[in-house]
N, C-alpha and C positions, 0 to 999 in steps of 0.2 A: 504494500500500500504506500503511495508517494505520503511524503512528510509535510502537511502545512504551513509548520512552523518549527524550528529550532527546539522549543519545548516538546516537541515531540518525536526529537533526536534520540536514541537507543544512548544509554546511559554511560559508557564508555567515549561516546560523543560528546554528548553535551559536559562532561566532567572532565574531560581534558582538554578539548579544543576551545579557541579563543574565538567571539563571538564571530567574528567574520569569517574565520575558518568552518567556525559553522556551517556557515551560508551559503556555501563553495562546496560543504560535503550534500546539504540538502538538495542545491539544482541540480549536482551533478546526479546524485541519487537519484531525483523524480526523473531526471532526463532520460538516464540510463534504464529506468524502468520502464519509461515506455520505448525506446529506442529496443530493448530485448524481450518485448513481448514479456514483462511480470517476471524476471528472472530474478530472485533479488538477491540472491549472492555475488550473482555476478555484477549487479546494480553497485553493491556496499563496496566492490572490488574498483570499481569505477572510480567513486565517492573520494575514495580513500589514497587515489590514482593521483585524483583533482586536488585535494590536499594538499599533497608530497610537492606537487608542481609547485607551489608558492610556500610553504610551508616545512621546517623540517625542526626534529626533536632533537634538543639539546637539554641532557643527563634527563629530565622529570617533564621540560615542557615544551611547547610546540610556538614556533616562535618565526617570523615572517624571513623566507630567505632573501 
């Protein structure tokens, strides 16, 4: 199910990622869900893809590259 809002990011989400990083896992999420026909592992594989791209974790936290 595509995500509306940030609050209703999967809890490994929303508790470590920074608000914008959010935002970047959630389109890429709903995008990727309908671009694979409801596949949602491969959605959160996406998601997580779209993160890394601007984003990388340093020791605890995720931080703009």
């Amino acid at each position: 199910m595509p995500y509306a809002s940030n609050n209703q990011l999967p809890a490994g989400v929303r508790d470590h990622l920074p608000a914008h990083a959010q935002d970047i896992y959630r389109e890429a999420f709903n995008h990727a869900l309908t671009e694979y026909g409801g596949d949602e592992p491969r959605a959160h594989r996406v998601a997580w893809g779209a993160v890394e791209h601007k984003y990388e974790k340093r020791g605890d936290q995720w931080v703009a590259k």
